[in-house]
C-alpha positions in Angstrom: 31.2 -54.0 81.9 31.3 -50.5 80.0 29.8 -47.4 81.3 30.3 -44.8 78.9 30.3 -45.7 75.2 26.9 -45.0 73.6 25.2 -45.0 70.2 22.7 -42.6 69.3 19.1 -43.6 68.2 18.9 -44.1 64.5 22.3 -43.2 64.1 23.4 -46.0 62.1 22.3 -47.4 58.9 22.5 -50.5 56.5 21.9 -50.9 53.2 19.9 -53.5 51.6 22.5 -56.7 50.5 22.6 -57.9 47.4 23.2 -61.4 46.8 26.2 -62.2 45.2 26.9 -61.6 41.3 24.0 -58.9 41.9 23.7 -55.2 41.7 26.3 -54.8 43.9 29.1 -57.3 42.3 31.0 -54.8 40.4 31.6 -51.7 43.2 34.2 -51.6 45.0 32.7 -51.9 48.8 35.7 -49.5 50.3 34.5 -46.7 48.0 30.9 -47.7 47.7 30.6 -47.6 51.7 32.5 -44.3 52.3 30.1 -42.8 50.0 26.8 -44.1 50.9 28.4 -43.0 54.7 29.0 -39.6 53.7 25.2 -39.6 52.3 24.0 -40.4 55.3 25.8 -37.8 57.2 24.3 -35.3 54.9 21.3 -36.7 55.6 21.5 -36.5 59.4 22.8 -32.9 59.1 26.2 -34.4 60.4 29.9 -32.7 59.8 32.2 -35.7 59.1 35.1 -33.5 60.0 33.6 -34.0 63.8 34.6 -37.4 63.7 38.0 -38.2 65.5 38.2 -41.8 64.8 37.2 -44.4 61.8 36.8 -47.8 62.2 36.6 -49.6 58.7 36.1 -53.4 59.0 36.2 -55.1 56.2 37.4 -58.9 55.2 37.5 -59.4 51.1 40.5 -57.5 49.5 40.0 -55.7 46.2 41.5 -52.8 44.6 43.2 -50.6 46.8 42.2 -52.1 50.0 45.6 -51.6 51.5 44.7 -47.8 52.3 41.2 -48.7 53.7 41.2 -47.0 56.9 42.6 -43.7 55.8 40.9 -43.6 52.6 37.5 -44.9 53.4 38.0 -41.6 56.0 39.0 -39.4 53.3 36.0 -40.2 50.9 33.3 -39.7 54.1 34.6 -36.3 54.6 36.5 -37.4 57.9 39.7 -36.6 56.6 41.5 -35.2 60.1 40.7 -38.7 61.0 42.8 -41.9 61.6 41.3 -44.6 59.6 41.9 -48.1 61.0 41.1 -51.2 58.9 39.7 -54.5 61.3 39.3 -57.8 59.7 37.9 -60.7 62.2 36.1 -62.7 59.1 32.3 -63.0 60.2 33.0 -61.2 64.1 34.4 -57.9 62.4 31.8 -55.6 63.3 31.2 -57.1 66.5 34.7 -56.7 67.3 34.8 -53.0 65.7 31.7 -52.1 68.0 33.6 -53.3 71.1 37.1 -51.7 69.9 35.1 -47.9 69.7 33.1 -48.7 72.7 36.6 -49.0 74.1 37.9 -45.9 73.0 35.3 -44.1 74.4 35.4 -45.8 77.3 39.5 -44.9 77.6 38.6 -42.1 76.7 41.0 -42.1 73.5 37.9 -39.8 71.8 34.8 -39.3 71.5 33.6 -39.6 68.8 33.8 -42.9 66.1 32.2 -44.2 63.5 32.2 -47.8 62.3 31.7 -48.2 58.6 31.3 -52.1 58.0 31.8 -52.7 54.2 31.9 -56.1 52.1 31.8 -57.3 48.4 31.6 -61.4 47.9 30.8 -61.3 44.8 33.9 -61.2 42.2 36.2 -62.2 44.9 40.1 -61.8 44.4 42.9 -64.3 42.9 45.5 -64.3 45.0 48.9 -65.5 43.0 52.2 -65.5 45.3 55.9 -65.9 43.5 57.2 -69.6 44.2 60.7 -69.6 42.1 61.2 -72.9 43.6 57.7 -74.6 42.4 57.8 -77.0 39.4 58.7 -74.6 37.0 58.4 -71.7 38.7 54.9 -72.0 39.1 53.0 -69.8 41.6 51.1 -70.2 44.6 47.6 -69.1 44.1 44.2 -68.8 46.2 40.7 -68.0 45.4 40.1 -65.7 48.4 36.7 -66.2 49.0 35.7 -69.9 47.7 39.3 -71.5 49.0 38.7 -70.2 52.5 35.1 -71.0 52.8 36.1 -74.5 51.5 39.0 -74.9 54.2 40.2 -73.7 57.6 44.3 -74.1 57.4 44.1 -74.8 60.9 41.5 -77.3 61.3 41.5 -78.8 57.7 37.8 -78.9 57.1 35.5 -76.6 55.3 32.6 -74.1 57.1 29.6 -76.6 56.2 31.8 -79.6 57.5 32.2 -77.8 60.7 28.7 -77.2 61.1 27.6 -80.7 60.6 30.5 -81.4 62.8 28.7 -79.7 66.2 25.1 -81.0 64.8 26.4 -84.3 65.2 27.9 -83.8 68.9 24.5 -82.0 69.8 22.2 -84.2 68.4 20.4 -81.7 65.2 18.3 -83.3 63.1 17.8 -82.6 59.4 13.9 -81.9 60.4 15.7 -79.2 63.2 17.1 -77.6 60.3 14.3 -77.0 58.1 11.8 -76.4 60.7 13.9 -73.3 62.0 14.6 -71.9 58.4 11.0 -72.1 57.9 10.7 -70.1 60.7 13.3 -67.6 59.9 11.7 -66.7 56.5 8.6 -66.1 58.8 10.2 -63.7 60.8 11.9 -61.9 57.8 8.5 -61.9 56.3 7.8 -59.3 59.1 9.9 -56.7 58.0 8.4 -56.6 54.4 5.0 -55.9 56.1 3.0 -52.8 55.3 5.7 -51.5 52.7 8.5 -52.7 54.1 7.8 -50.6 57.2 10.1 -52.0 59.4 13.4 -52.0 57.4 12.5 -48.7 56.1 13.3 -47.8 59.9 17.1 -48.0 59.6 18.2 -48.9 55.5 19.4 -46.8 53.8 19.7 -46.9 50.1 23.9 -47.2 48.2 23.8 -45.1 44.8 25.3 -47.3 42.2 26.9 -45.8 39.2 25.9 -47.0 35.9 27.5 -44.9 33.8 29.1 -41.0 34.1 25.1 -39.9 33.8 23.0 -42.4 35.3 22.6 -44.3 38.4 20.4 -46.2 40.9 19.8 -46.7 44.5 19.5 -50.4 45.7 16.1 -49.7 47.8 15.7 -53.4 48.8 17.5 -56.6 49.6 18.0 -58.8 46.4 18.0 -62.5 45.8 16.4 -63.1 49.0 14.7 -67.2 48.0 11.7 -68.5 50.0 11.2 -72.0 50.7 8.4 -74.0 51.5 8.5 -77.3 54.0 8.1 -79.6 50.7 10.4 -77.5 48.6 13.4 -78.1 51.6 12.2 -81.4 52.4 12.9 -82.2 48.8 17.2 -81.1 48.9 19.7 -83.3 49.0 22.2 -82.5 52.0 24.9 -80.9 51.2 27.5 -83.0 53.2 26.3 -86.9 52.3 24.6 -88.0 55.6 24.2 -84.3 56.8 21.6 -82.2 58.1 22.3 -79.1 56.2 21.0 -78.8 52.4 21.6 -75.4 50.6 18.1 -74.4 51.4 19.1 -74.0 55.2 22.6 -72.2 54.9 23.1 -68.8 54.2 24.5 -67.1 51.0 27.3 -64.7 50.4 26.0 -61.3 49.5 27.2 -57.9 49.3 26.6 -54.6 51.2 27.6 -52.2 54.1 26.9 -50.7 57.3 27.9 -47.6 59.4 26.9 -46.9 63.4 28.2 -43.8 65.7 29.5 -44.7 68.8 30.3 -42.0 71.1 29.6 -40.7 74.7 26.2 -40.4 76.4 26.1 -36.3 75.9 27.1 -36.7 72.2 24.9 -39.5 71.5 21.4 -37.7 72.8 22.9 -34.4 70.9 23.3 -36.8 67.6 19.9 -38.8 68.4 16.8 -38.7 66.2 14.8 -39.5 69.5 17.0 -38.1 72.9 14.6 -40.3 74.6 15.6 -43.5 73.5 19.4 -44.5 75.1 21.7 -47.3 73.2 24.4 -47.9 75.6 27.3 -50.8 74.8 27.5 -53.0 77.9 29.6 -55.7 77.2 31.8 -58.2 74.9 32.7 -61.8 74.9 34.9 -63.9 72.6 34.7 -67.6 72.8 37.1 -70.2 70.6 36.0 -73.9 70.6 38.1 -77.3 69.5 39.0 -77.4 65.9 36.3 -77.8 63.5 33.2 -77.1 65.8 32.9 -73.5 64.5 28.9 -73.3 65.3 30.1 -74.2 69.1 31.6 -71.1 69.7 28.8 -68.9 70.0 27.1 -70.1 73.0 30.2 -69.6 75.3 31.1 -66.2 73.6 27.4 -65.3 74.4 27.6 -66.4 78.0 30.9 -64.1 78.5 29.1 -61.6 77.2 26.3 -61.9 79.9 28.2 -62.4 82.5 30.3 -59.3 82.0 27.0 -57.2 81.4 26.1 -58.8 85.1 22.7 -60.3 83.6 21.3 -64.0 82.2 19.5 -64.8 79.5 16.7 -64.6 81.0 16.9 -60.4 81.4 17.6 -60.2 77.4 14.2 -58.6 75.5 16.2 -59.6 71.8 18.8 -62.0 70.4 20.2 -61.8 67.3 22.5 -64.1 65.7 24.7 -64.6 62.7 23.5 -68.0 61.3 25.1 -68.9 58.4 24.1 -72.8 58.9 20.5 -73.4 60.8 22.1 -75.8 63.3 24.2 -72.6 64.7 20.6 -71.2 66.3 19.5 -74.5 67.4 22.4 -75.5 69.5 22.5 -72.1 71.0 19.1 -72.4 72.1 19.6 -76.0 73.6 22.6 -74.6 75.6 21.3 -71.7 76.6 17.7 -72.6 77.3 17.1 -70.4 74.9 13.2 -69.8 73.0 15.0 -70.6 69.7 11.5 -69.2 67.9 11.8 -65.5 69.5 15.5 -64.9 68.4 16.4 -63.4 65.1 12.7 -61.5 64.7 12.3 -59.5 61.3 15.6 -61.0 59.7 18.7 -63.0 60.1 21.8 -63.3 57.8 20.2 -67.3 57.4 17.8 -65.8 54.9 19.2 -62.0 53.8 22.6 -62.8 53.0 26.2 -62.8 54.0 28.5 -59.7 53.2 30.9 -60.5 56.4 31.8 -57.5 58.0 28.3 -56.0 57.3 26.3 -58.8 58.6 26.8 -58.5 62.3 25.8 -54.9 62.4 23.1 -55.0 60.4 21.3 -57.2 63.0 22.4 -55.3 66.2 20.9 -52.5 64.4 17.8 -54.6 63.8 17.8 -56.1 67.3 17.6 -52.5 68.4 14.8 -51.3 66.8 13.2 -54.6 67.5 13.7 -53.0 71.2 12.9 -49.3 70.9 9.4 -51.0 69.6 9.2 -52.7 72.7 10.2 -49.7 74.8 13.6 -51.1 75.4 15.5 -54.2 77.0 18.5 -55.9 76.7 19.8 -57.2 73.4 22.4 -60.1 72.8 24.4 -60.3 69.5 26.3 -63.5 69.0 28.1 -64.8 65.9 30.4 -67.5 64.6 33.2 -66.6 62.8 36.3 -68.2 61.0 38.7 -70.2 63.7 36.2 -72.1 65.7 35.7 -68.8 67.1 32.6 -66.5 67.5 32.1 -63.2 69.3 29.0 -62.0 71.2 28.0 -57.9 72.5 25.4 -56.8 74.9 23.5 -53.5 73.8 21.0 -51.5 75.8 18.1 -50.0 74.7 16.7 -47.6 77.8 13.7 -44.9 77.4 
């Protein structure tokens, strides 16, 4: 269990995503997050320069992304500041929570600040020398389609994995719609009244258009409602599956920054010194090959136990869902209320941008909370590996 690593109250942000191909499809996410970060510091009335250590996690290369730590540091204004890229595929920003939670805790600093930043959209094409190939042809890779199409290790793509475990655990196509259906619902919820409650931590990237002219993405984009006929009437998209397109998530583009620092710094830094965010704990769970969706529940349950409570105590859940079976086995496991996890949004409906995802719903998860006047909140996610990574956040008034 932690004790000292802390986050202040509304000091984090995400943007809206974009789906894929989108608004966002043409900036580089390194760049485009570093900038939107420094914004938000200017907004807060923060100095960047107070900032000992930055966390950059990140999973899709592009142009320059060797120097991501360092530069994404640089561009923020944190430039005294070692920059440190993490890449754990859909866990990154769980993992990058838990790493500055960590540093705190080891007291390495004390202050860090986790920029989470992802572009699907126009992936790369990887092409690798190969004198000895027929001809000297190369190796290549699509790094985004290839990888979401096969695991190396287990030889099976994402969506086969996830049919996989809805097979063992008994998921039923009916499952799948039914809690997609009720995950647009619950997204629904945060478009109420204007938006009201996303407008309580996103925060708006400026995309350049030109040397003049730019715009601010205010909302998500290509966010596609269902209805029970309208998924009723898809084809899965493994034959014999349980999973059609309408009840997988989509990749997406976007980012995500949150302080993490010590329990003086983070009521100095809070917009409400009231209202405490403390990390409590981390769990990391890896399952047989191809049974990705799996993993969660026993990440989650590490992740309990090391925080010393059950599920029981926990006032949110949040989950990464890219496939609807991943929240319906959790639930069975866990004896979990699989209708009160994921309220006001989930990545099964708003997207996929990787390393921005998992933040993006602690963040939510802990406003959920504050409304609530606090509680425990769980954060589990699959990831690539047959792995997934869970963190226990506390939100105290």
């Amino acid at each position: 269990m932690l004790t000292k690593a802390f986050i202040p109250y509304r000091g984090y942000y995400s943007t809206p995503f974009a789906r894929w191909q989108g608004t966002l499809a043409n900036e580089n996410s390194i760049a485009l997050g570093a900038a939107t970060s420094k914004r938000f510091f200017e907004s807060k009335g923060w100095d960047p320069k107070s900032i000992e250590y930055v966390l950059v996690g990140s999973t899709v290369y592009q142009k320059q992304w060797f120097y991501s730590g360092p530069w994404a540091a640089a561009m923020m204004g944190a430039e005294g500041s070692p920059g440190i890229l993490l890449s754990q595929a859909c866990s990154t920003s769980t993992f990058s929570v838990f790493q500055a939670a960590m540093g705190i805790e080891n007291g390495l600093f004390e202050k860090s600040w986790c920029l989470m930043a992802d572009r699907m959209s126009n992936g790369p094409h990887a092409v690798w020398p190969n004198p000895n190939g027929p001809g000297g042809q190369p190796i290549a890779e699509d790094w985004v389609m290839d990888n979401f199409g096969k695991d190396p290790w287990a030889g099976q793509a994402m969506i086969q994995t996830a049919e996989n475990v809805a097979k063992e655990y008994g998921v039923t196509r009916e499952e799948c719609d039914a809690v997609t259906l009720r995950r647009q619902e619950q997204y629904l919820e945060a478009l109420a009244n204007d938006r009201e409650f996303q407008k309580r931590y996103m925060f708006a990237p400026e995309v350049q258009l030109s040397k003049k002219k730019s715009i601010f993405l205010e909302a998500d984009e290509g966010v596609t409602m269902s209805t029970a006929e309208g998924l009723a009437g898809l084809r899965p998209v493994v034959p014999d599956g349980v999973h059609t397109f309408g009840a997988q998530t989509h990749p997406a583009d976007g980012n995500s920054g949150l302080m993490v620092t010590t329990r003086d710094q983070a009521r100095e830094l809070s917009a409400d010194a009231g209202i405490e965010i403390q990390v409590l704990s981390y769990g990391f769970a890896r399952v047989k090959k191809a049974y990705m969706a799996a993993a969660v529940a026993p990440s989650a349950q590490k992740a309990l136990d090391a925080a010393g409570i059950k599920a029981s105590d926990l006032g949110a859940i949040k989950t990464h869902n890219p496939f609807a079976a991943n929240d319906v086995v959790m639930a069975k496991v866990m004896g979990l209320d699989l209708n009160s996890m994921n309220n006001y949004g989930c990545s099964l409906i708003y997207g996929h941008p990787q390393a921005a995802t998992g933040s993006r719903l602690m963040i939510e998860g802990i406003e959920e909370l504050a409304m609530k006047g606090g509680g425990y909140l769980l954060f589990s996610g699959c990831a690539a590996g047959d792995t997934a990574a869970s963190i226990v956040i506390k939100v105290g008034k």
